[in-house]
C-alpha positions as semicolon CSV with decimal commas, in nm:
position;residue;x (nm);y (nm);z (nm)
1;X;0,302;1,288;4,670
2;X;0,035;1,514;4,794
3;X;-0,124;1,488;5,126
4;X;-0,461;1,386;4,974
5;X;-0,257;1,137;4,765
6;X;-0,111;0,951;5,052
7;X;-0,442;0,981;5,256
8;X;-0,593;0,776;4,956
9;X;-0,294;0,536;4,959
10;X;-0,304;0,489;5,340
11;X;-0,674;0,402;5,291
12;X;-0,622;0,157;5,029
13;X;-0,839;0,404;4,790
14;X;-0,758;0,399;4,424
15;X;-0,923;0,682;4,238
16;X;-1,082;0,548;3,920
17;X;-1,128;0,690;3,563
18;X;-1,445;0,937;3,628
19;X;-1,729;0,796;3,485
20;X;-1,851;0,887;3,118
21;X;-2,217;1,085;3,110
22;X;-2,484;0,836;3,001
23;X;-2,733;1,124;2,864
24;X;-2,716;1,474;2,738
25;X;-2,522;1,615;3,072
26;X;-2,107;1,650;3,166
27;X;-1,952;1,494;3,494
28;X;-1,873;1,858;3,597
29;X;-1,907;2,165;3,574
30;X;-1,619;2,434;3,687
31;X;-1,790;2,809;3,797
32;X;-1,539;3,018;3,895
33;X;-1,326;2,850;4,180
34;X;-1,661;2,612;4,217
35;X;-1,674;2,265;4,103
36;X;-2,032;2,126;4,071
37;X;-2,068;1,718;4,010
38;X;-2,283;1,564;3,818
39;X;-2,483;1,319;4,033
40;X;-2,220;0,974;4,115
41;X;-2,373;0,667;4,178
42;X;-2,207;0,355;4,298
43;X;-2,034;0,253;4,023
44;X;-1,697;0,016;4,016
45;X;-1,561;-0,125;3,755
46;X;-1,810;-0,033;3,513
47;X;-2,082;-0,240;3,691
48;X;-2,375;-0,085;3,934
49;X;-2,336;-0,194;4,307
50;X;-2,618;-0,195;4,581
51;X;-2,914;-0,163;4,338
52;X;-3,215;-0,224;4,499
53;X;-3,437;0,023;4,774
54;X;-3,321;0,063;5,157
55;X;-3,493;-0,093;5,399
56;X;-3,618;-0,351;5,168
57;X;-3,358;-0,521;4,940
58;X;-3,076;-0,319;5,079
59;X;-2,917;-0,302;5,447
60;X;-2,837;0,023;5,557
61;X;-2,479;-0,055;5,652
62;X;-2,466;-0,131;5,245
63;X;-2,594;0,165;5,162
64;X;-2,328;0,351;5,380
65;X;-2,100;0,133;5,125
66;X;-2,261;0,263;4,843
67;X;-2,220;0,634;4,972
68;X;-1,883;0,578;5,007
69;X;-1,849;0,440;4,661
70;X;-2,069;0,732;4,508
71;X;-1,819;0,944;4,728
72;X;-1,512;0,775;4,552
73;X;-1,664;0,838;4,195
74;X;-1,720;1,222;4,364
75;X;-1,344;1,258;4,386
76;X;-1,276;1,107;4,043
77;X;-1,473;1,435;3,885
78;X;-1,332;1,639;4,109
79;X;-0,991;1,529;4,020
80;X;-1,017;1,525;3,641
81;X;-1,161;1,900;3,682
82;X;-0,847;1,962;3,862
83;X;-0,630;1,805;3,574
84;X;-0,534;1,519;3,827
85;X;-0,400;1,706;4,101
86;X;-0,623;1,656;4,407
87;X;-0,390;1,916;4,599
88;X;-0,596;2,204;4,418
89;X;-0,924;2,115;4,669
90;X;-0,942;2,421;4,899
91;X;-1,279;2,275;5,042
92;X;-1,582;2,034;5,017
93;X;-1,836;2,236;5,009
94;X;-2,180;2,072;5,005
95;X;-2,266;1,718;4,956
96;X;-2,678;1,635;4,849
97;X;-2,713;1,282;4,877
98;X;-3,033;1,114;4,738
99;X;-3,151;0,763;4,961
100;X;-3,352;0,514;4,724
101;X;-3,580;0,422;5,013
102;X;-3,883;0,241;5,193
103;X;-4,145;0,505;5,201
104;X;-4,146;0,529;5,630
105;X;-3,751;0,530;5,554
106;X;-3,577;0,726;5,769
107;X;-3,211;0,685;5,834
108;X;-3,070;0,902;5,528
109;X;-2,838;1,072;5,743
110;X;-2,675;0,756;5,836
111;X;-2,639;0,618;5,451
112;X;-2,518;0,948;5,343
113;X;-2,277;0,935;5,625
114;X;-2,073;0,628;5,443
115;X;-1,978;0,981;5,179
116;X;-1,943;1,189;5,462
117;X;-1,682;1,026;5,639
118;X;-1,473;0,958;5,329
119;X;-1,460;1,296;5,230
120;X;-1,301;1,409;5,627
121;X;-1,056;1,097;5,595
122;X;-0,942;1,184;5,299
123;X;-0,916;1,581;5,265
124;X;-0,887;1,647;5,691
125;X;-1,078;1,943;5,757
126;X;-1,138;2,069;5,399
127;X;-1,333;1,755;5,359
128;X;-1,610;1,876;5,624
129;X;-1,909;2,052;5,479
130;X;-2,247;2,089;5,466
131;X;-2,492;1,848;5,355
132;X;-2,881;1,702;5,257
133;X;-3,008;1,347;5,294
134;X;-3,306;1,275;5,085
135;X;-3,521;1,000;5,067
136;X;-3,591;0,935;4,706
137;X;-3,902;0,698;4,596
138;X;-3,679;0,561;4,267
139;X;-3,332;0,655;4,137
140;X;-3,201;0,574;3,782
141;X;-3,104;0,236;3,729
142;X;-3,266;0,115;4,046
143;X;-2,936;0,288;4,247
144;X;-2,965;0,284;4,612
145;X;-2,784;0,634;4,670
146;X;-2,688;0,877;4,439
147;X;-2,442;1,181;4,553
148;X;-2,381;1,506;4,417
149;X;-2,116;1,773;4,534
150;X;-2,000;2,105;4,548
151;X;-1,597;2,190;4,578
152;X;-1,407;2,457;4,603
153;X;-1,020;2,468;4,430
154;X;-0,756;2,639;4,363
């Protein structure tokens, strides 16, 4: 079992099967020793979570949730690009997280920080990385937070 593996375990984290595009895009994309995600949203079981805008019809300790489940769905890609061996991430490189918020919103950093955390608990100090928090007006399928990332692997 791989360090990242028991991480997960310890954290009561099961990775699911990445989601399936729903338009004319892939999950990923692998350049080189770069793996580029398709924007995750938080989605479990097939079913959207946290819909609704920040500050209005969403709390902003959900919306950390929701970065942590867009996070989750993150690692999914990122694993199936790595032909299900999670040991192969040298690095998260960038996260750009998207807030679906009030307009005088201002607490993206501490939604997107619900992602941010996950990725250092689960891959130590290859998790940390650099990162944008962006207050969106709307996101697809009336999402709170939508995540995209940037890895490096083996």
């Amino acid at each position: 079992m791989s360090d990242v593996d028991q991480r997960l375990e310890e954290l009561g984290i099961e990775i699911p099967t990445p989601a399936a595009p729903v338009a004319n895009y892939v999950g990923w994309v692998k350049s080189g020793n770069l793996v580029f995600t398709a924007g995750q949203v938080p989605l479990k079981d097939g079913a959207f979570q946290y819909q609704g805008v920040v500050g209005k019809d969403v709390s902003v300790e959900d919306a950390a949730e929701a970065a942590k489940l867009c996070a989750i769905n993150i690692i999914a890609q990122v694993k199936d690009a790595c032909g299900g061996d999670l040991s192969k991430v040298k690095r998260v490189v960038k996260l750009v997280g998207f807030v679906n918020g009030v307009p005088e919103f201002q607490d993206q950093p501490k939604v997107i920080n619900g992602a941010s955390d996950l990725m250092v608990a689960v891959f130590g100090e290859r998790g940390k990385h650099a990162r944008s928090a962006v207050g969106a007006g709307s996101l697809p399928l009336n999402v709170s937070v939508e995540i995209e990332a940037v890895v490096e692997v083996e």
